[in-house]
C-alpha positions in Angstrom: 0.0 0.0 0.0 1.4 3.7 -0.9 0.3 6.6 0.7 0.6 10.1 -0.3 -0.2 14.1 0.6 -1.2 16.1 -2.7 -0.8 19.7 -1.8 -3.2 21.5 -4.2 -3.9 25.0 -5.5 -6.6 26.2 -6.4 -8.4 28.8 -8.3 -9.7 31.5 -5.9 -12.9 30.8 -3.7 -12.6 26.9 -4.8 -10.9 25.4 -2.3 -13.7 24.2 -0.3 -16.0 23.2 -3.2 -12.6 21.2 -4.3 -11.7 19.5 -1.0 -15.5 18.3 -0.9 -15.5 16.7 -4.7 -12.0 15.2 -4.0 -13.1 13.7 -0.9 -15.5 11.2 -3.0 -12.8 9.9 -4.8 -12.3 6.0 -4.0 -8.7 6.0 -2.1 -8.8 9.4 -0.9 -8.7 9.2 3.1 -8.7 12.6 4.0 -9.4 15.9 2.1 -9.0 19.8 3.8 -9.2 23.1 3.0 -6.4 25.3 4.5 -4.3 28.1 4.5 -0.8 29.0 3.0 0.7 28.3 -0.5 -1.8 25.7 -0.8 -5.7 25.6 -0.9 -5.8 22.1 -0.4 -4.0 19.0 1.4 -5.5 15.2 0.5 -4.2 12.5 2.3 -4.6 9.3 -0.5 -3.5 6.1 -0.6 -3.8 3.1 -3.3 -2.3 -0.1 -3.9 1.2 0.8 -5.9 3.1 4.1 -7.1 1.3 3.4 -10.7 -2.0 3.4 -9.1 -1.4 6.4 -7.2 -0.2 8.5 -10.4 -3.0 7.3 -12.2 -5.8 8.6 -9.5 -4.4 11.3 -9.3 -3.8 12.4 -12.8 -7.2 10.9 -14.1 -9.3 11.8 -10.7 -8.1 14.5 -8.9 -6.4 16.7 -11.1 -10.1 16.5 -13.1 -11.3 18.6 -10.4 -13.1 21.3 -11.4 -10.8 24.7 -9.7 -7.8 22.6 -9.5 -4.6 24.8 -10.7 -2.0 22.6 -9.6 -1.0 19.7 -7.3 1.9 18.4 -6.0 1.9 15.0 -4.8 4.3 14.0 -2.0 4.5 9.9 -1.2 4.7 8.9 2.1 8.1 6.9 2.6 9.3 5.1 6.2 12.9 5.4 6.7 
């Protein structure tokens, strides 16, 4: 299982309407709005790295208000 943050920016006044939408999407554990240099942070996780790029280019970054995204995997050292 990988786990990632995708930091997200967003066009201005979206970033709520965009953490609720992304929130739906199967894999996404945690979706909030908040403040700083990005509008959004998701918390997501699928079964491999391939996967992960995949939701995220084909789900998330279909969003609606989405600008950009950065996506961060989670790694245990």
């Amino acid at each position: 299982m990988v786990q990632a943050y995708i930091l997200i920016q967003t066009e201005v006044g979206k970033a709520s309407t965009v953490a609720e939408m992304i929130s739906k999407i199967q894999g996404v554990i945690q979706a909030e709005d908040v403040t700083g240099p990005y509008d959004v942070i998701v918390r997501a996780q699928a079964d491999t790295v391939d996967d992960l790029g995949r939701m995220v280019v084909a789900k998330v970054q279909q969003v609606d208000g989405i600008t950009r995204t950065l996506t961060c995997p989670v790694v245990h050292l």
